[in-house]
C-alpha positions, 0 to 999 in steps of 0.5 A: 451221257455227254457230261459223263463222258467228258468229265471222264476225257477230262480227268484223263488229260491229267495224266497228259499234264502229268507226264515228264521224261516222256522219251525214256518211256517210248517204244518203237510199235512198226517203226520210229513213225509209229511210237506208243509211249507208257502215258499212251498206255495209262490213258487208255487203261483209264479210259477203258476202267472208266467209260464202258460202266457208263453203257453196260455191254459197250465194247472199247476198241481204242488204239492200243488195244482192240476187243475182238468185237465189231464196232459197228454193231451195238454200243462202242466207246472209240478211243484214241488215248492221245492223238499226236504220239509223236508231237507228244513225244516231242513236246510240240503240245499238239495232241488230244484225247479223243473219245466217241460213242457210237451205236451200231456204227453211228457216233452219237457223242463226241469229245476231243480234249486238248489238255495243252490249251485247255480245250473241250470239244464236244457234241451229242448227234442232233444237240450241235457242238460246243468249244467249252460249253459254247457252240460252235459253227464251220466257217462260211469263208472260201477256200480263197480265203481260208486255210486247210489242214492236211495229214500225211498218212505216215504209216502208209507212204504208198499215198505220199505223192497223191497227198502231195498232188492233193495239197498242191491243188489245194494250196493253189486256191487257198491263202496257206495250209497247215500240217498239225499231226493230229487229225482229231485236232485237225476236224476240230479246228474245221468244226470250230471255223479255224481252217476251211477244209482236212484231209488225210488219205489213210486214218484209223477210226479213233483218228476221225470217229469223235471229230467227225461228230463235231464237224456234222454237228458244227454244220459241217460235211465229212465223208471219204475222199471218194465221198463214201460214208466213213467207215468205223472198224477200218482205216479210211480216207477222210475229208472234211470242210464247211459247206461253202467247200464242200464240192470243191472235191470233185473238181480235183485230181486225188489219184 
């Protein structure tokens, strides 16, 4: 199954490859933060052709399109068709194709592909995780000395001073931070031992599903900042960091 899946993600970072003229082919959804573009759009019709043959009766809740089904009850493809519109958009080339597989709420495959660097993230729940078919681990380095991701939970400007509060307190005990604007890039890179820790205050599922798979798989911890389960048909807050971190959370103001 993983290797299905991943052949499919693979062939949909093609057309991410393939785009030009990106910007005459963007629309505003709730505001010019919140960009879909037609590539956004193809993916997501490929993705949605081509992964619910794999388990008959699985629904797709992907990010521009969601079926009126529950994605915590039976099979369920979560699908962000490509992560980081908005670096897309850009020509920053920080984005990914993300897809997990969950049953009854619990993801049991994972693949994030940055078609950019030619990278494949992948995992199957209690099989690890692997970068390119190789395994990976969180980093056993201190936030001392490490590095952490951040999100700035854009369509919710409500959390920008928490958020700020957050990465202040973080930034005080570590070497550096980075903002990358597309979390499931970000969980990869913990997953993979590049930076220590993420968080974000307000993630969609397609945001986190896959990566949250690959951080567990690779060793590490993942859960809401409030230390809550994450939750797959709803937004939610999301931390993640290695083990040597992990309790570093309760030690910090997150109002």
């Amino acid at each position: 199954m993983l290797e299905q899946i991943a052949a499919i993600v693979k062939e949909a970072g093609e057309i991410v490859l393939s785009a030009h003229d990106i910007a005459a082919h963007t629309h505003e959804k709730s505001s010019a933060a919140d960009l879909v573009t037609e590539y956004d759009l193809a993916v997501e019709n490929f993705l949605k052709e081509k992964l619910p043959p794999l388990v008959p009766g699985a629904i797709f809740y992907g990010e521009e399109e969601q079926e009126n089904a529950d994605p915590a009850t039976g099979w369920a493809f979560i699908v962000d068709p490509i992560d980081g519109t908005t670096n897309f958009v850009r020509g920053l080339r920080q984005s990914a194709v993300s897809v997990a597989l969950a049953k009854d709420g619990v993801i049991e495959y994972g693949v994030v592909l940055d078609p950019y660097k030619a990278e494949l993230f992948s995992a199957r729940r209690g099989g690890g995780a692997f970068l390119n078919g190789s395994l990976i681990h969180v980093s056993d380095r201190p936030l001392s000395q490490g590095v952490f991701g951040m999100g700035t939970a854009i369509y919710r400007r409500e959390y920008l001073a928490p958020t700020m509060r957050l990465t202040e307190q973080l930034f005080r005990r570590s070497c550096d931070f980075r903002r990358m604007g597309a979390a499931a890039l970000d969980l990869c890179n913990v997953a993979c031992g590049r930076t220590e820790l993420f968080f974000e205050y307000s993630l969609c599922p397609w945001d986190y599903a896959a990566g949250s798979l690959l951080v567990t798989e690779a060793g590490g911890v993942i859960s809401t900042l409030d230390g809550q389960p994450l939750a797959f048909d709803r937004r939610c807050s999301c931390w993640a960091s290695n083990q040597v971190n992990r309790d570093i959370l309760r030690e910090l103001d997150i109002r």
